[in-house]
C-alpha positions in Angstrom: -9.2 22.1 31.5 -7.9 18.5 31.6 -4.1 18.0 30.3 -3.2 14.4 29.6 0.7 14.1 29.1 1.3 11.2 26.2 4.8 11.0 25.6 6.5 9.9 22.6 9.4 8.3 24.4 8.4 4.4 24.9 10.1 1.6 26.5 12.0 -0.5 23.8 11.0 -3.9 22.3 12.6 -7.4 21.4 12.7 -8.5 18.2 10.1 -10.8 18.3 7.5 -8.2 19.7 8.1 -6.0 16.8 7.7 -9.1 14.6 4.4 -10.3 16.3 3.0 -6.4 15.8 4.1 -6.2 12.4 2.9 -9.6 10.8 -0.5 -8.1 10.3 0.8 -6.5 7.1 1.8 -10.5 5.9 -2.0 -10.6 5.7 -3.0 -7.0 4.4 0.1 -7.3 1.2 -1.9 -10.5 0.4 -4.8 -8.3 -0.2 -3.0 -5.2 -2.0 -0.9 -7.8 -4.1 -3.5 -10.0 -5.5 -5.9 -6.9 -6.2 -3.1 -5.2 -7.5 -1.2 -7.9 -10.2 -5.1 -9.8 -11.0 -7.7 -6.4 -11.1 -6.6 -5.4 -14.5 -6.5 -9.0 -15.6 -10.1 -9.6 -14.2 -11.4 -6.5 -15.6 -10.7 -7.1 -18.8 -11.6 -10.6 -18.9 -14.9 -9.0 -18.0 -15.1 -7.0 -20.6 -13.1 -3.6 -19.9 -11.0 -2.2 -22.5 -7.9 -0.8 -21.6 -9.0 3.0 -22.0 -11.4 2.4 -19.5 -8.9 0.7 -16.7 -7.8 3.8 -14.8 -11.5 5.0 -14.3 -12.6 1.3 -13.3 -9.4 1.8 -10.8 -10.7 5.2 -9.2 -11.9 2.6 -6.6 -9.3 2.3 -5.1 -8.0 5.8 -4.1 -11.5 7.0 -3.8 -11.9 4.7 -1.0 -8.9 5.7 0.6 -9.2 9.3 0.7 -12.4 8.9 2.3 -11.9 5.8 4.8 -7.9 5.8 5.6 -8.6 10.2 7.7 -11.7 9.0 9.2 -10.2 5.3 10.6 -6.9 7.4 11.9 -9.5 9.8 13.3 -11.2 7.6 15.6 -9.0 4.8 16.4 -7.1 8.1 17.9 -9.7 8.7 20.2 -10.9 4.8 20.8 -10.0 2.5 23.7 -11.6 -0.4 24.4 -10.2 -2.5 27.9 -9.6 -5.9 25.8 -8.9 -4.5 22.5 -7.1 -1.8 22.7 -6.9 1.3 20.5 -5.8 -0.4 17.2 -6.2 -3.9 17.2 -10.7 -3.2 16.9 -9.8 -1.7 13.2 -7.3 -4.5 12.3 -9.8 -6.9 13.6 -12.9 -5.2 11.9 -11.0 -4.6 8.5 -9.9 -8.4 8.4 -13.4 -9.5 8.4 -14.4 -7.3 5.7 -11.5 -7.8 3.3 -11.4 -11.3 3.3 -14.9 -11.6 2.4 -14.4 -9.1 -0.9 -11.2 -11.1 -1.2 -13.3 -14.1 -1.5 -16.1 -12.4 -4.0 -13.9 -10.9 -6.7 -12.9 -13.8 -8.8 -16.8 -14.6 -8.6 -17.7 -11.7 -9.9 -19.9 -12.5 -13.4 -20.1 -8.6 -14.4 -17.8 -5.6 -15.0 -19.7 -3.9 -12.7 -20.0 -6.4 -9.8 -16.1 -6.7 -10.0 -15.7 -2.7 -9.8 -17.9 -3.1 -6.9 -16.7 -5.4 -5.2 -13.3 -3.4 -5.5 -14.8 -0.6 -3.7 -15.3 -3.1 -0.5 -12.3 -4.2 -0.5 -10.0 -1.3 -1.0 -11.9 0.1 1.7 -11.9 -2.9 4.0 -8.2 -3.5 3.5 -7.9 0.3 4.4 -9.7 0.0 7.6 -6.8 -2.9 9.0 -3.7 -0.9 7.4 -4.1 2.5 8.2 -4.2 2.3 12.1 -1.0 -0.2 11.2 0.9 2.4 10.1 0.2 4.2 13.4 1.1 1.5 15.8 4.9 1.6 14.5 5.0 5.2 16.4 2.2 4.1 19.5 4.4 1.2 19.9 8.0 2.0 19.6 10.3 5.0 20.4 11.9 6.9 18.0 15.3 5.1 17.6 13.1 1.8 17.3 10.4 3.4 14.7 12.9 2.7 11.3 13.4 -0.6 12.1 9.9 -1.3 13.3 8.6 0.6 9.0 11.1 -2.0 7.6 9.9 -5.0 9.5 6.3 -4.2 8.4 8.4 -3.6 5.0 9.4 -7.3 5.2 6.0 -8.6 5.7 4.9 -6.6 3.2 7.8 -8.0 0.5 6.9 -11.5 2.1 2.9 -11.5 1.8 3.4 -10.0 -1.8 5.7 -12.2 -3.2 3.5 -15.0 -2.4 0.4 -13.6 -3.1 1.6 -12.1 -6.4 3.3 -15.5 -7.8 -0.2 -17.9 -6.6 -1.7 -17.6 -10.1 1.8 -18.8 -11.8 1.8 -21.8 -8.6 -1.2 -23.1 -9.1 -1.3 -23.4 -13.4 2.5 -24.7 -13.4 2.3 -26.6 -9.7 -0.9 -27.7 -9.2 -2.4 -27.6 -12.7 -5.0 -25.7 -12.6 -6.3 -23.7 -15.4 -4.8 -19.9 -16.7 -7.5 -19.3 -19.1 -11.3 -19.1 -19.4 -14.1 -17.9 -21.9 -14.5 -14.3 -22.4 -16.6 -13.2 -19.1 -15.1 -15.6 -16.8 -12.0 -16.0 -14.2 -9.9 -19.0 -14.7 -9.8 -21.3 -12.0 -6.0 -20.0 -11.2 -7.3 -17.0 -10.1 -9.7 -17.8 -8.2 -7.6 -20.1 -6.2 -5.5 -17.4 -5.6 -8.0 -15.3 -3.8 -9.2 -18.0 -1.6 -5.9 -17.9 -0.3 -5.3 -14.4 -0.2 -8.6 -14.9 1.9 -7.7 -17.3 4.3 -3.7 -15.4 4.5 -5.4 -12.0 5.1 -7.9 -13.2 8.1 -5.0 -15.7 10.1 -2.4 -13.5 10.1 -4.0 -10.1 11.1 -5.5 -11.7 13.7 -2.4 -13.3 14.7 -1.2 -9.6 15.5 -4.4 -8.8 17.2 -3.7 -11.2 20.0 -0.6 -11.3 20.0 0.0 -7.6 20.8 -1.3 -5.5 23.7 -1.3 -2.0 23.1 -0.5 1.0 26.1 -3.3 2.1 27.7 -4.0 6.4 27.6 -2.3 8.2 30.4 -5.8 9.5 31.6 -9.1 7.5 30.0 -11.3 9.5 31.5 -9.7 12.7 29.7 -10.2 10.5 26.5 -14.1 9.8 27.1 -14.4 13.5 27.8 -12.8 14.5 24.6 -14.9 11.8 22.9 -18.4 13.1 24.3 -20.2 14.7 21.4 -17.9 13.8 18.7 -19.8 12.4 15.3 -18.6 11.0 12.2 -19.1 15.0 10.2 -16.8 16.2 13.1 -14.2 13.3 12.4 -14.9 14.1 8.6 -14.5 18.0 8.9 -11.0 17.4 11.1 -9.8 15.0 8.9 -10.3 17.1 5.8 -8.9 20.1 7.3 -5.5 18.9 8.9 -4.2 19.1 4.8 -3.6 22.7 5.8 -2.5 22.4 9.6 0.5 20.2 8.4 3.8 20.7 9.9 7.0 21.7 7.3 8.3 18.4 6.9 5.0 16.6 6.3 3.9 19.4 3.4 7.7 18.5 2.0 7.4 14.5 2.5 4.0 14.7 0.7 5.3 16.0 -2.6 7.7 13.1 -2.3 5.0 10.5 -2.1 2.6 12.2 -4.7 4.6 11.6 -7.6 5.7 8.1 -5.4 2.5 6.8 -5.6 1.4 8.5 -9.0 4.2 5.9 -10.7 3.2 2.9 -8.5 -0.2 3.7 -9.4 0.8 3.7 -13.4 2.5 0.9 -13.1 -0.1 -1.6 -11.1 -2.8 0.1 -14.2 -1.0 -1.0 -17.0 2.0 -3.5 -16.4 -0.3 -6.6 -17.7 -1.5 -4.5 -20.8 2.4 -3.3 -21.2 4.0 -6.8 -20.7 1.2 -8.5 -23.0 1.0 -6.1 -25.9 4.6 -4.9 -25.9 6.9 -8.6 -25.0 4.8 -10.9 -26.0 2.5 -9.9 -28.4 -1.2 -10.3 -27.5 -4.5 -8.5 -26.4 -6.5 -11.4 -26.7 -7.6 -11.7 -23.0 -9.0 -15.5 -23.9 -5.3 -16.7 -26.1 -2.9 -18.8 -24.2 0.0 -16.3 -25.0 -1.8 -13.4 -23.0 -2.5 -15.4 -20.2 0.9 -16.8 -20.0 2.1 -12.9 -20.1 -0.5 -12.3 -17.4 0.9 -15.0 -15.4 4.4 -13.8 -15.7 3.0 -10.3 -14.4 2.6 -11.9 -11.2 6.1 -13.2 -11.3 7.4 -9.8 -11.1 5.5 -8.8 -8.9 6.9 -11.5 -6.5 9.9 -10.5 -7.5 9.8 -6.6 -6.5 8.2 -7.6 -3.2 11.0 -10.2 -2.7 13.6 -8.0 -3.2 11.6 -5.1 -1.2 11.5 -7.7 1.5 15.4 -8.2 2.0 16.1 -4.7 1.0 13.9 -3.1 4.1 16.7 -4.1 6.2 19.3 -2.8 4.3 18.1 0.6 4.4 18.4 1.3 8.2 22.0 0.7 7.1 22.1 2.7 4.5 20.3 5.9 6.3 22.8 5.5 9.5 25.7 6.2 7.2 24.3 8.6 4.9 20.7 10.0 6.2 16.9 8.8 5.5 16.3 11.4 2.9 19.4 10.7 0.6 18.6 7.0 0.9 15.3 7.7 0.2 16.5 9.3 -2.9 18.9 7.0 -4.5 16.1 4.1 -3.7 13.9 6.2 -6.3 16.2 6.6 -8.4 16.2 2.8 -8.6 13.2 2.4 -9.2 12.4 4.9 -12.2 15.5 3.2 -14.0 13.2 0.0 -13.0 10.2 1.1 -14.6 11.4 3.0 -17.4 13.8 0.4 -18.6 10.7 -2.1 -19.5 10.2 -0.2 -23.0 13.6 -1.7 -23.9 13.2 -5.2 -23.5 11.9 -7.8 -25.5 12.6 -11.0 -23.5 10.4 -12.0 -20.5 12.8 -13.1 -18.4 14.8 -9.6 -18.4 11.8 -8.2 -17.0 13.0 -9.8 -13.5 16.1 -7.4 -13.5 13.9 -4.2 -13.5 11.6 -5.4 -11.2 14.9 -5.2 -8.9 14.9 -1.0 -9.4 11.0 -1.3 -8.4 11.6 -3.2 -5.3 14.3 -1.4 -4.2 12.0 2.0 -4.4 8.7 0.0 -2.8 10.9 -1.3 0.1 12.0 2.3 1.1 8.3 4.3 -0.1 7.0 1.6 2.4 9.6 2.5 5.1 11.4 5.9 4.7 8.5 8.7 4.7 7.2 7.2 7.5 10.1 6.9 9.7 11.0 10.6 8.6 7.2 11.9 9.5 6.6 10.2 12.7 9.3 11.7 14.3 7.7 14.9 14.3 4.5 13.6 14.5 2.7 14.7 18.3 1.9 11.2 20.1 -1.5 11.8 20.8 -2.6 12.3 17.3 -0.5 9.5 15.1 -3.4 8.3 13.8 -4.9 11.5 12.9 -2.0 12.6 11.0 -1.1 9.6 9.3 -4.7 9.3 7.9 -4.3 12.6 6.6 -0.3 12.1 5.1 -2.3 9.4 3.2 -4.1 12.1 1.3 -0.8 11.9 -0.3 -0.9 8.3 -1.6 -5.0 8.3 -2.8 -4.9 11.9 -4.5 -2.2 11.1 -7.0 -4.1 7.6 -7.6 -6.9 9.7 -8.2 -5.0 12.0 -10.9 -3.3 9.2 -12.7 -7.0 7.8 -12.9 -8.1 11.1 -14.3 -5.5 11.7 -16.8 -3.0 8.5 -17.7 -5.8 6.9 -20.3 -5.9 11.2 -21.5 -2.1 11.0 -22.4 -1.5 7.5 -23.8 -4.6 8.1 -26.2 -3.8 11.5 -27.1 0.1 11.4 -27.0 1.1 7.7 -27.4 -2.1 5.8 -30.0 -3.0 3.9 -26.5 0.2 2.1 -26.3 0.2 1.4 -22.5 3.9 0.7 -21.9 3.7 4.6 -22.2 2.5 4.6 -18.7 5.5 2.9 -17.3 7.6 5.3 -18.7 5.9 8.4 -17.6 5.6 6.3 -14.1 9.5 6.1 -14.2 10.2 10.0 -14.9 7.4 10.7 -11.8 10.3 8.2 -9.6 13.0 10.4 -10.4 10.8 13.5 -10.0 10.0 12.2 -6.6 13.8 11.1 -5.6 14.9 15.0 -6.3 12.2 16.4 -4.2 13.0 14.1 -1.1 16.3 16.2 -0.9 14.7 18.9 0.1 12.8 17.2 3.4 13.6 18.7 6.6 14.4 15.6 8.4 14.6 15.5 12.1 15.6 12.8 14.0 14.6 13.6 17.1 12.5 12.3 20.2 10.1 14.7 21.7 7.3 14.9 24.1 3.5 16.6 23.4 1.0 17.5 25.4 -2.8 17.5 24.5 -5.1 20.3 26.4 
């Protein structure tokens, strides 16, 4: 029996190589952002009505429950002598993404845009998942919370811009917010060229830039490897929900009802903004377009303040702790959400964005920091894939159930959403007190 000794203790890095491994996620956030402030828009320009939104979402988390396992899975177990572990997912991913990226605002149906969803959720999933890994392949321990907030950074960075290219390019460049029912104004579309273009350059950027550590024993790996299909990677993946260490099982009740808010919030903030500030459902008037626009704007805004605030929070954990932090960031951002109900002016909306960012900057950052400590070094991958059960099943419910409660409890009104969204936050913030958080630097073996 071979035993290959990977040890979670790893040289540290400068600045700049934890920059040049994390700028990846500059090109992924312009993915996630631009599908995540335009989808609704584009759907319902198609078409959709706003009962059928979560469903048309179910993309989305479908995709990552089946492809974000299976990519941790076997970029575990690859190694390839120029490419590394990693860097053949981010590489493969890029290519995908930006070409879905580049098909959405073309799409002339409801159903090629759904789609055309489910290809690029899953491509975008392909390049961020083994990311997410590479923090704890790369760096040790007392690097790994600074190494989750630079990628937090990127991420603010890449959203803000991606998330504010619609507003650019009607009030900058002139192009056109609106179109005839069963098209995508030319603002749009424009902004997913870029998001194209963003998502391609700057994951690539890291793929070259970055070399990854070789196994201790590749020949051990090839061994292990021999025989292994796809329904073995499946049946593993699948199955490490119940062989999850104490503080993973705890951290994942954190980020279902995490992700269950963000989930409610990217559904229905453009039907909440538009029906409930400014007065419109008419997905071909100027005034909803303009509220559409505006969407974006705070989008921007929560990733720009995500992006400062993910290097605050090492601060903030060293002088209290990662889970408390983690808490009153949450807290934050269910005020955020929850506070939209109350306001009638647009410009207001830029202050509760501030309560969402602060939350997203540290639900991008904390968890991870927390799990990966704990987290045996020879099977990151593997076990992040899985921990991200916990960010596609609770898309998956909202998607279920959200259109359910707003028809049956609220007459459809969707700023509804945001508010149960916000009471899920706080939900969330109370149960990451209870995470058994250890900071510690260990060493596993694999037999």
């Amino acid at each position: 029996m071979t035993k290959v000794s990977i040890s979670s203790k790893k040289p540290q890095l400068s600045f700049w190589q934890i920059w040049n491994m994390s700028f990846g996620f500059l090109g992924i956030q312009f993915g996630f952002a631009l599908q995540n402030a335009n989808v609704s828009r584009i759907f319902e320009k198609l078409g959709a009505s706003q009962d059928e939104l979560p469903i048309l979402w179910l993309a989305a988390p479908v995709t990552g429950l089946l492809v974000q396992p299976i990519i941790g899975y076997y970029s575990d177990r690859t190694w390839l002598p120029k490419w590394g572990r990693r860097r053949p997912f981010f590489a493969a991913g890029a290519i995908l993404a930006t070409l879905a990226l580049l098909l959405m605002p073309n799409a002339s149906a409801l159903w090629m845009a759904v789609i055309t969803l489910w290809l690029m959720d899953a491509s975008i999933n392909i390049s961020m998942e083994p990311f997410r890994a590479f923090v704890g392949d790369m760096l040790p321990n007392e690097q790994r919370t600074g190494g989750f907030a630079m990628q937090s950074f990127f991420i603010g960075t890449g959203a803000v811009i991606a998330s504010a290219l619609p507003y650019i390019f009607t009030n900058w460049f002139g192009l056109a917010n609106t179109a005839p029912e069963g098209m995508i104004p030319d603002a749009v579309k424009w902004s997913f060229y870029v998001g194209g273009f963003a998502y391609f350059s700057a994951v690539m950027w890291t793929v070259l830039k970055t070399q990854e550590y070789p196994p201790d024993d590749i020949e051990a790996l090839k061994a292990e490897n021999a025989g292994v299909g796809i329904w073995d990677g499946l049946r593993e993946s699948f199955l490490g929900i119940f062989k999850m260490p104490l503080t993973m099982v705890q951290l994942s009740l954190v980020q279902f009802f995490s992700w269950f808010a963000l989930f409610a919030m990217w559904i229905y903030t453009t039907s909440a903004v538009t029906s409930h500030i400014y007065g419109s459902t008419d997905t071909t008037s100027e005034i909803y377009n303009q509220g559409a626009d505006w969407v974006g704007i705070c989008f921007a805004v929560y990733n720009g303040i995500a992006a400062v605030v993910a290097f605050l929070l090492p601060v903030v954990a060293k002088r209290t702790s990662r889970r408390v932090t983690h808490m009153l960031a949450l807290f934050c951002g269910g005020l955020g959400l929850i506070s939209i109900y109350f306001i009638k002016d647009p410009n207001l909306l830029l202050v509760s964005m501030v309560g969402v960012g602060i939350a997203w900057a540290s639900i991008l950052s904390m968890p991870y920091a927390m799990l990966s400590s704990i987290l045996p070094a020879d099977k990151m991958g593997y076990y992040m894939g899985v921990f991200n059960f916990f960010i596609v099943i609770p898309q998956i419910v909202a998607a279920g159930i959200l259109g359910f409660l707003l028809k049956i409890l609220f007459d459809s009104v969707p700023v509804y959403a945001l508010i149960i969204g916000g009471v899920s936050m706080f939900l969330a913030g109370l149960l990451s007190l209870r995470v058994d958080d250890r900071d510690v630097d260990v060493t596993f073996a694999r037999k």
